[in-house]
C-alpha positions as CSV (number, residue, x, y, z in Angstrom):
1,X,137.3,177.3,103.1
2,X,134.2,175.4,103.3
3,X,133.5,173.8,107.1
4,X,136.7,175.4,108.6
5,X,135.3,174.7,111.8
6,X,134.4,171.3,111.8
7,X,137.9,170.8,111.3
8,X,140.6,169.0,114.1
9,X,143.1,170.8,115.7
10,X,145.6,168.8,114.0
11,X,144.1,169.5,110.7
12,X,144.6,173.0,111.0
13,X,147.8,173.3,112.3
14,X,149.1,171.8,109.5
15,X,146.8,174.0,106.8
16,X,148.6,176.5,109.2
17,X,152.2,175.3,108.2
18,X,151.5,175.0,105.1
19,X,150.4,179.1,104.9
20,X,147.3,178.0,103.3
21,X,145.0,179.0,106.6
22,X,145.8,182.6,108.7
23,X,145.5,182.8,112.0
24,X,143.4,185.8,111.7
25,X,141.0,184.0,109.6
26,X,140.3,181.4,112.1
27,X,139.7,183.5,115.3
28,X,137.5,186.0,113.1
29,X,135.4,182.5,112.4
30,X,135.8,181.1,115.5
31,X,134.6,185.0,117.2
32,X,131.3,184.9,114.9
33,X,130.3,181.3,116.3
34,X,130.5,182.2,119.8
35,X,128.7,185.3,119.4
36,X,126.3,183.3,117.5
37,X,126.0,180.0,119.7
38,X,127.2,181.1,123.2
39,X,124.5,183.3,124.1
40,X,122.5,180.0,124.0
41,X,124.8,177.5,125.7
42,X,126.8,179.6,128.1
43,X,130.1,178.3,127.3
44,X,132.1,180.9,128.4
45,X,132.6,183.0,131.2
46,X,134.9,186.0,129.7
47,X,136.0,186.4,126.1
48,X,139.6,187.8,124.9
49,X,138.7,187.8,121.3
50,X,140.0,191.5,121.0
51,X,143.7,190.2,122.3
52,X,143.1,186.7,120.5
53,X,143.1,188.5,116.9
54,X,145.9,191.0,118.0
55,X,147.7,187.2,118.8
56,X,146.9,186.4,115.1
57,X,147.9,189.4,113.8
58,X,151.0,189.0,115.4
59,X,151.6,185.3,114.6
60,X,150.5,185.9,110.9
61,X,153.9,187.6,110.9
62,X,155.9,185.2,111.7
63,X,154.5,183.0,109.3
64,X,156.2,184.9,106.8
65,X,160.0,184.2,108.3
66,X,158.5,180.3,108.5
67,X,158.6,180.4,112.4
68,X,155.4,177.2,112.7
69,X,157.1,174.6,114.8
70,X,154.6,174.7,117.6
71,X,152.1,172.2,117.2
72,X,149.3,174.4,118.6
73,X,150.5,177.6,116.2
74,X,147.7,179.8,116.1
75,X,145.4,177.3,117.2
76,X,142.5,178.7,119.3
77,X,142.1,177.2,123.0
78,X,140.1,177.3,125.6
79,X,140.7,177.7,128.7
80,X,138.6,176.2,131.9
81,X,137.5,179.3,134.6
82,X,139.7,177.1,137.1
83,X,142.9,178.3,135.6
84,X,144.4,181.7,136.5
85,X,145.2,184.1,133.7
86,X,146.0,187.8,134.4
87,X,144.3,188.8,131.5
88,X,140.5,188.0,132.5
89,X,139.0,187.4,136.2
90,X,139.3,183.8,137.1
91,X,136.1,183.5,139.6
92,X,136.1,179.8,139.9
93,X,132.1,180.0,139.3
94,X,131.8,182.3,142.8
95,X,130.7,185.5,143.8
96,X,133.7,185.2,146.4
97,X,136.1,185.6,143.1
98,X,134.1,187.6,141.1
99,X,136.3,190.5,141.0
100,X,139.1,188.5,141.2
101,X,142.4,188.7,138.3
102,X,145.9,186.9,138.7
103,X,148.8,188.5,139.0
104,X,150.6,185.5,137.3
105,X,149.3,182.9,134.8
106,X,148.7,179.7,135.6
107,X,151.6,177.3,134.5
108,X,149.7,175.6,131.8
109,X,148.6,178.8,130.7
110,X,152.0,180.3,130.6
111,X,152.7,177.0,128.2
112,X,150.2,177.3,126.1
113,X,151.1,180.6,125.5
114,X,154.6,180.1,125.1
115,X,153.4,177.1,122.2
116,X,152.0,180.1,120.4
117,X,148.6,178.9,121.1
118,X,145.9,182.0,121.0
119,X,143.2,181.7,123.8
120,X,139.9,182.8,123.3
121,X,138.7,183.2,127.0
122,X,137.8,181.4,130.0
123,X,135.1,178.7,130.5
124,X,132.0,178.4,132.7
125,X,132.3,175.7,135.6
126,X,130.3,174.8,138.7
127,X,131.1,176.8,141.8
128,X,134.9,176.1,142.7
129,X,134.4,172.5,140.4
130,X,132.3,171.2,143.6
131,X,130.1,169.4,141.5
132,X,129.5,167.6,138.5
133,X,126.9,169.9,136.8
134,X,127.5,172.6,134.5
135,X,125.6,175.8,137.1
136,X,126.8,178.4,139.4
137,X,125.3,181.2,141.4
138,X,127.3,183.7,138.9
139,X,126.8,183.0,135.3
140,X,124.1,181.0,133.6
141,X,124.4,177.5,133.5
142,X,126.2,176.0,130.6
143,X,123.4,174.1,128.6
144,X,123.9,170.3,127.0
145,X,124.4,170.6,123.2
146,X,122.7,167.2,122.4
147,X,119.6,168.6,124.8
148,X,119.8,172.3,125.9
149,X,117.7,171.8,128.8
150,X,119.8,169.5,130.4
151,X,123.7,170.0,131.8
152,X,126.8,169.6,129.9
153,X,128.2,167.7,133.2
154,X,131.4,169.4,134.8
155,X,133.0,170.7,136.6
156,X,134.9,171.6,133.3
157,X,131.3,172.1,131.6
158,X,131.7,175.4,129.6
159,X,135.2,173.6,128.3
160,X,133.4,170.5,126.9
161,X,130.3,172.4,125.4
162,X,132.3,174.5,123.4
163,X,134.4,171.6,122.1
164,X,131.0,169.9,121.1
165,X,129.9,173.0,119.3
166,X,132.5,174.2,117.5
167,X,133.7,176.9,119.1
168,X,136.8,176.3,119.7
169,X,138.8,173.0,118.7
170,X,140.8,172.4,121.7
171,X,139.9,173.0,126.0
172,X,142.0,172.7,129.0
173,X,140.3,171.4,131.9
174,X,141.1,170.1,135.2
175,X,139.8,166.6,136.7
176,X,139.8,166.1,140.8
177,X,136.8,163.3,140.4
178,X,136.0,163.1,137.0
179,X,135.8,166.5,135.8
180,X,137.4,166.4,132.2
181,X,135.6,162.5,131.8
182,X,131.9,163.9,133.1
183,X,131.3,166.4,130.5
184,X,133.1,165.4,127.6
185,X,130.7,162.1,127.8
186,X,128.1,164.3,128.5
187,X,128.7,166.3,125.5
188,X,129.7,163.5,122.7
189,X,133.9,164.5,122.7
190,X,136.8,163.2,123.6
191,X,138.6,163.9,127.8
192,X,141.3,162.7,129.1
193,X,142.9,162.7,132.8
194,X,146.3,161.8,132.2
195,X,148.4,160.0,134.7
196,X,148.6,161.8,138.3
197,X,151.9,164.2,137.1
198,X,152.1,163.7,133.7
199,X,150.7,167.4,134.0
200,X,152.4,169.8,136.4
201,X,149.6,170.7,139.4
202,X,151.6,173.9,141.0
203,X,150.6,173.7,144.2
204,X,150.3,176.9,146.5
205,X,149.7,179.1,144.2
206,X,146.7,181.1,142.8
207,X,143.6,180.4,144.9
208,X,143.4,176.9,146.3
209,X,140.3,177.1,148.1
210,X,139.5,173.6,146.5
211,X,142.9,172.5,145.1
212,X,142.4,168.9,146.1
213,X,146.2,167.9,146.4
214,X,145.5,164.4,146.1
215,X,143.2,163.8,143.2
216,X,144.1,167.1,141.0
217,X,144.4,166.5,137.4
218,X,144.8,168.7,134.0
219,X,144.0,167.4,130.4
220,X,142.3,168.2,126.9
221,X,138.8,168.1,125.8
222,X,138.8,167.5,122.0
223,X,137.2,166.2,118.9
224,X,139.6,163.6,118.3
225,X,142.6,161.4,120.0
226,X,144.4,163.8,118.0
227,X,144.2,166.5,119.0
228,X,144.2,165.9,122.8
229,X,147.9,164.5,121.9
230,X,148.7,167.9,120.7
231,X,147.6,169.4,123.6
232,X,149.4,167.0,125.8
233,X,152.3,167.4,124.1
234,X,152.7,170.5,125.1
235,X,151.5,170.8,128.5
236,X,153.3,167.6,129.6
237,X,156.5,167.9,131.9
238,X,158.1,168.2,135.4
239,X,157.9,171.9,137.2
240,X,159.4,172.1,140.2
241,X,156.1,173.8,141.7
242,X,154.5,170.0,141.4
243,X,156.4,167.5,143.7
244,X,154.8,164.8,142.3
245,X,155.3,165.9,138.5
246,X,156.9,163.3,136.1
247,X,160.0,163.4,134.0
248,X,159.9,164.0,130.7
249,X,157.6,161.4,129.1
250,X,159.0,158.2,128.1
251,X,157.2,157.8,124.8
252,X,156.8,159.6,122.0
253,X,153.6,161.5,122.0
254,X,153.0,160.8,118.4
255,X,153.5,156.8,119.4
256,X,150.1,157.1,121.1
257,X,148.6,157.6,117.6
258,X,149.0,153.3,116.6
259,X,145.5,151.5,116.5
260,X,147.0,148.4,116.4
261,X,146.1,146.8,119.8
262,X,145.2,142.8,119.3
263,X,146.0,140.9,121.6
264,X,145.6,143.1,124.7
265,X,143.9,141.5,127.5
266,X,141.2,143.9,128.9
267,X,138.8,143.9,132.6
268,X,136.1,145.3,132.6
269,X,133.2,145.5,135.0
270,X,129.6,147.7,134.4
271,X,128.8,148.0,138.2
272,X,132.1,147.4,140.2
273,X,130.4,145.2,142.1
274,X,128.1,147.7,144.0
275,X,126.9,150.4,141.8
276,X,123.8,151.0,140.0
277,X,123.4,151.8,136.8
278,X,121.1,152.9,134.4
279,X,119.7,149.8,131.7
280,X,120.1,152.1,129.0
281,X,123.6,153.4,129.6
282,X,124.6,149.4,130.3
283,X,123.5,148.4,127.1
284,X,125.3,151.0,125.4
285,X,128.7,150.9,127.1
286,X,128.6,146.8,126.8
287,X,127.9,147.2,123.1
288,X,131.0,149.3,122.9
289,X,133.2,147.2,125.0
290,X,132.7,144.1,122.8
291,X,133.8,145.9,120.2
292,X,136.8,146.0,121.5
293,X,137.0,141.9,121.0
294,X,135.0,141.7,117.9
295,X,136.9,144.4,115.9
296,X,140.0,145.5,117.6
297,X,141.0,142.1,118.7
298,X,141.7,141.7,122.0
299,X,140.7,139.5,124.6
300,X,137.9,141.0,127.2
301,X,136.8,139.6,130.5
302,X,134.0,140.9,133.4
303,X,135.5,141.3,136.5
304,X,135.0,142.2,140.3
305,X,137.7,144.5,141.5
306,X,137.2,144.2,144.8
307,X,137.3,146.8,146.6
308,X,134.8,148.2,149.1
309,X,132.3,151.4,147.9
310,X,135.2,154.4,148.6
311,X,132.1,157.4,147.9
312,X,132.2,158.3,151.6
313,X,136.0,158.6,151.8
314,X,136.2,159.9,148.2
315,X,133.8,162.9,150.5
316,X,135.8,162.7,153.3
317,X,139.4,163.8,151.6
318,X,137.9,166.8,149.5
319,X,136.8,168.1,152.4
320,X,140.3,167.6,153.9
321,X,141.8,168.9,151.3
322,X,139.5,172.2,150.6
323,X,141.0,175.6,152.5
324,X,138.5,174.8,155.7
325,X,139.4,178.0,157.7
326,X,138.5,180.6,154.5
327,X,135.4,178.6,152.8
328,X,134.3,178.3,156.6
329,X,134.2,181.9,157.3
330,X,133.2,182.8,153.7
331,X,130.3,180.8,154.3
332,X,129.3,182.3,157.7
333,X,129.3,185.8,156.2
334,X,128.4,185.3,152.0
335,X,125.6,182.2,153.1
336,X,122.9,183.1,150.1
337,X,125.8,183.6,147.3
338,X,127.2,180.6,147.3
339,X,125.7,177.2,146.4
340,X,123.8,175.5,148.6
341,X,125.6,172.0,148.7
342,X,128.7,173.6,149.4
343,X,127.2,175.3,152.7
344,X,125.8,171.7,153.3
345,X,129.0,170.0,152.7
346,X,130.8,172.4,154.7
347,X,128.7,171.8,157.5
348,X,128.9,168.4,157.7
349,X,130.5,167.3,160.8
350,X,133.9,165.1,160.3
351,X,136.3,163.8,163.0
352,X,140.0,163.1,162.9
353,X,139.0,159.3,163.0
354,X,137.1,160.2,159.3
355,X,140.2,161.0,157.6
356,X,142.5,158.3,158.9
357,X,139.5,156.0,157.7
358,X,139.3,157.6,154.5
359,X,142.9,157.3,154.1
360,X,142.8,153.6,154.4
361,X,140.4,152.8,152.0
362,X,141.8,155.0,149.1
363,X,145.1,152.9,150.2
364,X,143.0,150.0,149.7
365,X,141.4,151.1,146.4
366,X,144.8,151.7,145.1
367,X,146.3,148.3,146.2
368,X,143.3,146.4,144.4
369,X,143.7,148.2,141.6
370,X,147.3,147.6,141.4
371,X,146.7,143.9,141.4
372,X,144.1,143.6,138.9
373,X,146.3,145.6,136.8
374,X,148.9,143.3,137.4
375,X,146.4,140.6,135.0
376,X,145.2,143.2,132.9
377,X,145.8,146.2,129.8
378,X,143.3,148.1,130.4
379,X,140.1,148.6,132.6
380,X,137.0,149.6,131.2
381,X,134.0,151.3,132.4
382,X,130.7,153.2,131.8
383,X,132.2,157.3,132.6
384,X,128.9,157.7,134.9
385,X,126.1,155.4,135.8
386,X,123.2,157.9,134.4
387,X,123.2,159.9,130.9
388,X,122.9,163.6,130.9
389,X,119.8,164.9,133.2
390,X,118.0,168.2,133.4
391,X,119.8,171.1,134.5
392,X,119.7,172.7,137.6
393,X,119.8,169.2,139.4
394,X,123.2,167.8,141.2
395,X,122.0,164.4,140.1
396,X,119.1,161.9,140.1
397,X,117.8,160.6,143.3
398,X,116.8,157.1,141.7
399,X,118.7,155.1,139.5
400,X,117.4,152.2,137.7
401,X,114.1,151.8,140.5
402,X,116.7,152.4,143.4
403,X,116.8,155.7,145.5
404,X,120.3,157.3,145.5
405,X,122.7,160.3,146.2
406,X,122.1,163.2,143.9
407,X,126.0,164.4,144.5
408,X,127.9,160.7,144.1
409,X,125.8,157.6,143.7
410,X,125.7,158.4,139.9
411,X,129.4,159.0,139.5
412,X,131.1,155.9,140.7
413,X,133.6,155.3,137.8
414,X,135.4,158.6,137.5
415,X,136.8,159.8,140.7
416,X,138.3,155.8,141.4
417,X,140.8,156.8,138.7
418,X,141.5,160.5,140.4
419,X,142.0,158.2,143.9
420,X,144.5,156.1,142.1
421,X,146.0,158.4,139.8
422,X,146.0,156.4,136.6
423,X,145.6,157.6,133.1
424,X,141.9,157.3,132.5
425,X,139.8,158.1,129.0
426,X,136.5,159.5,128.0
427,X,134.9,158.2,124.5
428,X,132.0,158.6,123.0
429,X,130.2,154.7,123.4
430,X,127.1,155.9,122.1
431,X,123.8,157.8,122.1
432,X,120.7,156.9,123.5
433,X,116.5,157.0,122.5
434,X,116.7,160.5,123.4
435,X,119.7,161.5,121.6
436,X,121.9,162.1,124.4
437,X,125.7,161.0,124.4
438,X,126.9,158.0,126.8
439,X,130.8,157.8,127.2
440,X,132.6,154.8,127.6
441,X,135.9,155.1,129.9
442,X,139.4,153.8,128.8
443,X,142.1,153.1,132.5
444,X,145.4,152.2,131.6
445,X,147.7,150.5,134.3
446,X,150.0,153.1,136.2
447,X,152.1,155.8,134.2
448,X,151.0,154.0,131.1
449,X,149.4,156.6,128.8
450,X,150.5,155.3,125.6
451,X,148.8,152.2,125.7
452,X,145.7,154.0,127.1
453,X,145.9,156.3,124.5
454,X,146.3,154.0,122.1
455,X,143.3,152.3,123.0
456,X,141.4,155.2,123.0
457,X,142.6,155.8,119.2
458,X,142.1,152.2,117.9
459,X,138.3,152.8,119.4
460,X,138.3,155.9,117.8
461,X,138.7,154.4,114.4
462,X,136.6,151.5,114.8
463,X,133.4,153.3,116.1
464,X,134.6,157.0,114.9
465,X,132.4,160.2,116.7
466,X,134.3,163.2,115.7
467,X,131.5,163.9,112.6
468,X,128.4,163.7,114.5
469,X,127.5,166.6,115.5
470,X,124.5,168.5,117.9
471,X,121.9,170.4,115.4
472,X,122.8,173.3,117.2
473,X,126.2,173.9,115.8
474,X,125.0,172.9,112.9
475,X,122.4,175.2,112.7
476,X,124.8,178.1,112.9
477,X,126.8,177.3,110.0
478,X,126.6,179.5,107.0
479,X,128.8,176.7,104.5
């Protein structure tokens, strides 16, 4: 079938259905890209192509007895290094996990599976997702597709690169700060965090070295609005492992799918009153938001949110919330394998008095952002302040003329929405002179992903990404 690959999720599934695509066939194309492209972008940490066509074989099968209602049938996933599996090792980007294999699956996982989804392997992230760069001290850095000698952004890098390539159609990542948002802007796809329990977060299981209570988020990386509905669809719903999980959603997943959105009335600010930004990322993501009044009809306005710069508290609860005592000691006796900002972050030296501070102003944040909401559909952003840079780097140290932190100054949109816990979109706003993606972000009021989904889709078909594609998944296409 001629471009298989470049197909959605959604596409498939039904071609699927309809018995006119076999599972088998798709993994065996999906296992020649990644042995063709992955050795090049680093995408993937461990493979389970061997088990995923066994899956197919399987699942081919009950094609025959018409046994398709899943909506991720057969369709291959990816899943993010984060999340435990007790097929593969899940190392979390460390040495210190390196050997490491679940005894359980993660709950998502065990959903995905129980959807009939087939997973190809896990995905490459930075070193226990403490950063927003796509390279660890254990496996190659995962390489930008527009530009392969720059990051793919993270910490769910390896997810969005193979999205952007084609070697997979669907990724589950996880978001604490902007994790799911960075890369999939980075890499020219679709992410999205959805509201703070939409997704079950288990909490106390696996290894939570890093699991950031507060700000922990799971989602889909995808092609298209689509698809990430699929995946969501899925993976939504209360577990009792997740206090703060939601009911049952609702809203129809398949409501989220209506462009329809004149007459929305939508904030939006390119600085929040105290970033910096760079000129050519501003012009893109303005271009894109007036789109939103000029073809999608709604009414748009620039605003101050008003609340102060929350960077050093955003700092101050991850390192709360990390497992102090083990990362501590590991660091004290593993020094040169693990990355050097986390041995710098780690010894940085916080007081009581910092987290009661920090405390305050995410209670702050989230009281502003409740009012403006209060006026307001939807808030929109740039996803980061800087397009993709050269790898190896935490970040740029100047931004638009102005020296800044490497680690946060260039990520001041993302993690406001982790701090909050409202749904919050990555799309593709545009590409710039170097031919690098620029995302635009999509914040919907509290619990309200339809409408932020919605948005999301209506942009989607107005200024539509999902066929432009990097040369080098292109270039390993024999149709």
């Amino acid at each position: 079938m001629k471009e298989l690959w470049k197909k959605s999720a959604t596409d498939l599934s039904q071609l699927i259905r309809q018995k006119e695509l076999s599972p088998v066939e798709l993994i065996d194309l999906y296992a020649e890209r990644i042995n063709n492209i992955d050795p090049i972008i680093h995408a993937f940490t461990f493979l389970s192509i061997e088990a995923a066509k066994e899956k197919a074989r399987a699942l081919e099968k009950e094609i025959l007895h018409g046994d398709t209602s899943s909506p991720l049938f057969g369709i291959p996933i990816a899943i993010k290094d984060h999340f435990d599996t007790v097929s593969t090792p899940s190392t979390y980007g460390s040495y210190l996990l390196k050997d490491y294999i679940a005894k359980e699956d993660h709950l998502l996982v065990k959903r995905l599976k129980e959807a009939k989804a087939i997973i190809l392997g896990k995905t490459n992230m930075p070193e226990f997702g403490f950063s927003a760069t796509s390279h660890n001290p254990i496996f190659p850095a995962t390489r930008n597709p527009w530009n392969l000698e720059y990051t793919s952004g993270g910490s769910s890098s390896g997810s969005a690169a193979a999205v952007a390539t084609g070697l997979c159609p669907l990724s589950l990542g996880s978001d604490g700060g902007g994790s799911i948002r960075i890369p999939a802007s980075f890499c020219g796809i679709f992410g999205y965090k959805p509201s703070r329990g939409r997704i079950p977060w288990p909490i106390g299981k696996g290894k939570d070295l890093e699991n950031w209570e507060l700000f922990s988020h799971a989602g889909p990386l995808s092609r298209t609005v689509e698809d990430a509905v699929l995946l969501l669809s899925v993976l939504s719903g209360p577990d009792p492992s997740d206090p703060y999980s939601l009911p049952k959603a609702e809203f129809c997943w398949s409501d989220c799918l209506k462009e329809d959105i004149r007459g929305l009335k939508i904030a939006y600010s390119l600085d929040l009153g105290y970033a910096r930004i760079d000129p050519e990322v501003k012009q893109i993501v303005t271009k894109s938001i007036e789109l939103f009044e000029t073809d999608l009809g709604c009414k748009i306005e620039e605003v101050d949110p008003g609340w102060p710069d929350p960077s050093e508290a955003f700092s101050t609860l991850v390192y709360f919330g990390a497992d102090l005592p083990v990362l501590k000691k590991a660091v004290s006796e593993n020094r040169q394998k693990i990355s050097s900002h986390i041995t710098r972050f780690l010894e940085r030296s916080f007081k009581p008095e910092d987290f009661s501070q920090a405390l305050k102003i995410r209670r702050k944040v989230i009281f502003e952002m409740s009012k403006l909401m209060e006026q307001y559909d939807l808030f929109l952003t740039p996803v980061t302040a800087v397009p993709p840079f050269p790898l190896y780097f935490q970040g740029p140290d100047i931004i638009d003329g102005e020296r800044a932190d490497p680690l946060l100054s260039w990520l001041p949109f993302t993690y406001i929405m982790n701090m909050t816990g409202q749904p919050a979109a990555a799309v593709p706003a545009g590409w710039t002179s170097k031919n690098v993606p620029v995302g635009l972000q999509i914040a919907g009021r509290h619990l309200d992903d339809l409408t932020t989904l919605r948005a999301a889709y209506a942009f989607q078909k107005a200024y539509p990404w999902q066929d432009k594609w990097p040369l080098i998944a292109l270039s390993a296409s024999k149709d």
